[in-house]
N, C-alpha and C positions, 0 to 999 in steps of 0.2 A: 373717664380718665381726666386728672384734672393736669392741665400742663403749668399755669402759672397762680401759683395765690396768693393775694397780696391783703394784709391786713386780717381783722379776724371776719369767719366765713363758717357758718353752721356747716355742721358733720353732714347734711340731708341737704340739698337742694327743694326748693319749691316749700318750705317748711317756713312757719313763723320763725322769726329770728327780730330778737331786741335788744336795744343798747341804751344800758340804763332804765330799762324799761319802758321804753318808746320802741313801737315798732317799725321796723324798716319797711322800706318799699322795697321789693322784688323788679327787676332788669334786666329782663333775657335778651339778647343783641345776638342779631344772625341776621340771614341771608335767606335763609332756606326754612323756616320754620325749625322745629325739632328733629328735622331729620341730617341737619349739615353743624358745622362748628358754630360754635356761638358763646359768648360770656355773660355772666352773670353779676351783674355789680349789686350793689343794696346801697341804697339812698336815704339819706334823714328826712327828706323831702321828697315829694315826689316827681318826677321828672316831668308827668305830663302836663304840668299847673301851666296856665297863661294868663300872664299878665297883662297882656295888652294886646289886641289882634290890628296891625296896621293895613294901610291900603297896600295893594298887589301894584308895584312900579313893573312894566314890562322894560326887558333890556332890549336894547336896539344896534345892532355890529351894520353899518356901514361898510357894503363889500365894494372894496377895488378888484376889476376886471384889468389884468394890462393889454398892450395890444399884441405882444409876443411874449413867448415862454421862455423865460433866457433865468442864467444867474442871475440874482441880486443879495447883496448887502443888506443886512439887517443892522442898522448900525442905531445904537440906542444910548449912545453916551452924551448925546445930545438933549436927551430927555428931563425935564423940570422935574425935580423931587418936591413931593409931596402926600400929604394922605398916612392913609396907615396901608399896612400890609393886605386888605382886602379890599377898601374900597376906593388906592389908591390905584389902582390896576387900570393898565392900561395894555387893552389886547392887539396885539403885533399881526396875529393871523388866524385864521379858523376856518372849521368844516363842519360837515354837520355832524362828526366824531368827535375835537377836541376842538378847547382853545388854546396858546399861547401867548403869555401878556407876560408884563415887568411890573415891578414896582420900584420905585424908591420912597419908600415912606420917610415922614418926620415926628408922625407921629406915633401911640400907642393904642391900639381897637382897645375902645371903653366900651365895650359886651363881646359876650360870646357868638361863636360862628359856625355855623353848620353848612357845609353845601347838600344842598335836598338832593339836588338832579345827577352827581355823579362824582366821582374819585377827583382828589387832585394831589400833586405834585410839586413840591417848591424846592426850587434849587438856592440856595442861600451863597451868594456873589460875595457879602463884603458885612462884614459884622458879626454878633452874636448876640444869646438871649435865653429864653421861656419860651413854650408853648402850655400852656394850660391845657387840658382835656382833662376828662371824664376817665379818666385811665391811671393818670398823675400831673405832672410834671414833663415836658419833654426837654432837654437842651437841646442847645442848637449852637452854630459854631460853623466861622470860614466855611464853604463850596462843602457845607452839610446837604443832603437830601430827604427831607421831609416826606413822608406819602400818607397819605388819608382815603384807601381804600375801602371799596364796595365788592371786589372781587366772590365772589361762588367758587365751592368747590370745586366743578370744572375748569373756569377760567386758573385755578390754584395748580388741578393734575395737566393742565395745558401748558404751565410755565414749568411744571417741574419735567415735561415730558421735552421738553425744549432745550432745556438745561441738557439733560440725559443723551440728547443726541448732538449735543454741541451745534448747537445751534442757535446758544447766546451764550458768550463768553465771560463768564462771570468771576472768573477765577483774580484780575484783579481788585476784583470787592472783598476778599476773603484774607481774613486777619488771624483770625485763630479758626483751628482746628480740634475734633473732638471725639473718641470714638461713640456710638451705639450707646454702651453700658454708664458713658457720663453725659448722658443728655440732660439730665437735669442739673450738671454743674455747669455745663455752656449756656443754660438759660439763664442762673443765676450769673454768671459772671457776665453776659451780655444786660443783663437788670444795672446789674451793680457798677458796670466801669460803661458807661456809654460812652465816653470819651476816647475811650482805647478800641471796644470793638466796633468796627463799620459791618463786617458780616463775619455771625459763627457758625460754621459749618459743622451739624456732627453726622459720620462715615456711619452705614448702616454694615460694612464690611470691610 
């Protein structure tokens, strides 16, 4: 089943496909191998090429221990801007699940960014823009929420099993509604107006 297609895309999957008569690179993106969700993009180039292998910097988080467990204020407005959005990060708190950090950049990341080791999350405070990916274009905009998942289909039937027993309230995120039989007009119009929908819900009943 194909849910989203963007551009043109041979009738066959796994199949030579050329543009102009250059062949594309094949892109299978998943989690799970062939047997979970996955996409397929094709490339003029190839994705795996490396042009430069640099040296492995180790990161290093500095933990504070307090001497009691009480409230505290995370108060961050006092924070120097600088940097771009990824390497101007500055981590607030952490475990050995997540981290928490801010940025206020001035600048703009001149290369692309991947995080290897896991999903992240950006809450966007004060401005707007671009996101580049592999995907398209993203905008972004005011107390937007960005996410760059790694999620499996379990962890996927986990949140929607969550949802189902109310047991995360999601109904202020939901903008438009949609029945069953026009799923694929709620996908194009969640494509097409990103600015308008925050979440589109389509009703299986």
């Amino acid at each position: 089943m194909r849910y989203v297609s963007m551009g043109q895309v041979p009738p066959k999957r796994h199949t030579q496909f050329r543009e102009n008569g250059t062949l594309l690179t094949e892109e299978v993106m998943g989690y799970e191998g062939f047997s979970g969700n996955e996409s397929i993009l094709y490339h003029l180039q190839s994705p795996c090429r490396v042009s430069e292998v640099g040296e492995f910097t180790p990161r290093t988080l500095e933990e504070w221990v307090p001497d009691a467990h009480t409230h505290r204020l995370t108060h961050t407005t006092g924070v120097e801007a600088g940097g771009d959005t990824v390497f101007g990060r500055r981590v607030l708190m952490f475990n050995s699940d997540v981290e928490m950090a801010i940025a206020k950049p001035t600048e703009e990341v001149d290369a692309f960014y991947r995080n290897g080791e896991g999903d992240e999350v950006l809450f966007v405070h004060e401005g707007e823009g671009e996101v580049e990916t592999i995907f398209g274009t993203l905008p972004f905009r005011e107390l937007d929420v960005l996410g760059v998942s790694t999620c499996s289909a379990e962890d996927f039937a986990e949140a929607v099993t969550l949802v189902a027993r109310r047991r995360a309230w999601v109904a202020p995120l939901i903008t438009h509604e949609y029945a069953l039989e026009e799923a694929p007009a709620a996908i194009a119009f969640a494509i097409d107006n990103p600015e308008d929908a925050m979440k589109v819900l389509v009703r299986a009943g």
